[in-house]
C-alpha positions as CSV (number, residue, x, y, z in Angstrom):
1,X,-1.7,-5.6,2.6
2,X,1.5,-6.8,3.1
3,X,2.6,-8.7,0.1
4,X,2.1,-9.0,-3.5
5,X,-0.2,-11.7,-3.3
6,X,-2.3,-10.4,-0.8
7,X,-3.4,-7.9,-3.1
8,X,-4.0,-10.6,-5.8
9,X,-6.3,-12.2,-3.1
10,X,-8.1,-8.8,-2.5
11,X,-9.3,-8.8,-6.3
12,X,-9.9,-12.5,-6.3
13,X,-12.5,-11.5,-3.6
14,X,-13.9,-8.9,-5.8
15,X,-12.6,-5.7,-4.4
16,X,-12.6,-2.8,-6.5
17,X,-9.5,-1.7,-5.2
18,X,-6.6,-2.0,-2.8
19,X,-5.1,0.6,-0.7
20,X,-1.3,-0.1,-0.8
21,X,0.2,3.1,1.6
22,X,0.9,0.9,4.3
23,X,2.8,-1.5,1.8
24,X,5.2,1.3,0.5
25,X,5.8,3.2,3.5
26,X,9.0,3.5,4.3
27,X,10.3,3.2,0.6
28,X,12.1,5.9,-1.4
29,X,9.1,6.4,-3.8
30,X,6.5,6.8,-1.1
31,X,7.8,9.9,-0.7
32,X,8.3,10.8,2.8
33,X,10.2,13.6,4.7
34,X,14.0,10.9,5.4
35,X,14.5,12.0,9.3
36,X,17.9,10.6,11.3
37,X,17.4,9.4,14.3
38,X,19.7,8.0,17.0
39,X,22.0,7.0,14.1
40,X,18.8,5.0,12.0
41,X,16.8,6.4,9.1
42,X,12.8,6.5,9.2
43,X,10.6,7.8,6.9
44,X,7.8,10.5,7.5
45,X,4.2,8.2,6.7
46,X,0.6,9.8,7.1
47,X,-2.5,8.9,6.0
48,X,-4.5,11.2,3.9
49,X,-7.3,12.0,6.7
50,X,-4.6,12.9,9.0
51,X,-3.9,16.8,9.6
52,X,-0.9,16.6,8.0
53,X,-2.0,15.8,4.5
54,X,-4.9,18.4,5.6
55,X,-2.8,21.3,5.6
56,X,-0.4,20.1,2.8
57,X,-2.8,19.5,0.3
58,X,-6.2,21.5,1.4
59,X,-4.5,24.4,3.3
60,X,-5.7,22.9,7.0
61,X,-8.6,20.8,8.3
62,X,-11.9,22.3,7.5
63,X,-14.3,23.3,10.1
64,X,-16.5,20.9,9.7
65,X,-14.2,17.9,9.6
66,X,-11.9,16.6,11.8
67,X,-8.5,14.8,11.2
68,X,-8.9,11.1,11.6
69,X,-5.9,9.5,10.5
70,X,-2.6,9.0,12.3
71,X,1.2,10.6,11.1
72,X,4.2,8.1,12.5
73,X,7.6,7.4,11.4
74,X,8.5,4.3,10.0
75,X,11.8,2.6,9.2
76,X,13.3,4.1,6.1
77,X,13.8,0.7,3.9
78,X,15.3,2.1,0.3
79,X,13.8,1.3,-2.8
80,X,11.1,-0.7,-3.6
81,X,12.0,-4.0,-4.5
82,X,11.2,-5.7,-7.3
83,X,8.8,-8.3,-6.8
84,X,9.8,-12.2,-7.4
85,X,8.9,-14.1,-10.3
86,X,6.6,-16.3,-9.2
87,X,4.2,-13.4,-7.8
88,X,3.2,-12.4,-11.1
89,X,1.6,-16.0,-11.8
90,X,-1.5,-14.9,-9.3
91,X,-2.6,-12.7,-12.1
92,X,-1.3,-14.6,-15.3
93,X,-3.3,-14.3,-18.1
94,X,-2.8,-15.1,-22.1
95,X,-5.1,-12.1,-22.3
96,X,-5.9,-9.2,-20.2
97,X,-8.4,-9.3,-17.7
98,X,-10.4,-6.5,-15.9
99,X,-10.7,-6.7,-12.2
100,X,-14.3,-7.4,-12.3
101,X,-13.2,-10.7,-14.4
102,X,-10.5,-11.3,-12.1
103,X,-13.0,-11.7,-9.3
104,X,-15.3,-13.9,-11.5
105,X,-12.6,-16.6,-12.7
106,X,-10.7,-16.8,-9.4
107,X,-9.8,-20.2,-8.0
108,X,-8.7,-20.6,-4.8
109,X,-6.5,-22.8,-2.8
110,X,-5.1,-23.3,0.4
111,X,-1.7,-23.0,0.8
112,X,1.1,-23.4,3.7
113,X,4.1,-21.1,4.0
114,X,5.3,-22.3,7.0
């Protein structure tokens, strides 16, 4: 996922739901160890199968698993922005919807952003 309306999309295609990490990495409210380096800010990012979040939040990797997923740094990039007006119109309803009836009253259309 890399922006708003890609994760409209995802329940317009009927997923149950959308992992976002990647999409706030970097932010102030992922929260990330901030690290300086070479006069630049990045931001600590791991995924939760990685041995990092192993030992932080299950006291190491158990002996019958193994750590699959990746720590890197990533460019520290502030706050998450708000997101523009016209993203919330993917999901614009006069009443509130489920994201199984999301799925089942989507309409696509093909659009160019170049």
């Amino acid at each position: 996922m890399l922006h708003a309306r890609d994760v409209a999309k995802a329940f317009g295609g009927a997923a149950d739901f959308v992992m976002l990490g990647g999409m706030f990495a970097g932010h102030d409210e992922s929260g990330g160890e901030r690290i300086e380096r070479d006069g630049k800010s990045y931001q600590r990012f791991y995924g939760m199968s990685s041995k990092a979040a192993m030992q932080r939040y299950s006291g190491g990797v158990a002996g019958y698993r193994a750590a699959e997923g990746k720590e890197v740094l990533v460019p520290y990039r502030g706050p998450v922005p708000k997101p523009p007006r016209r993203s919330s119109a993917a999901c614009a309803r006069p009443a509130p919807m489920s994201a199984r009836a999301v799925s089942r009253n989507c309409q696509s259309a093909r659009r160019s952003y170049g």
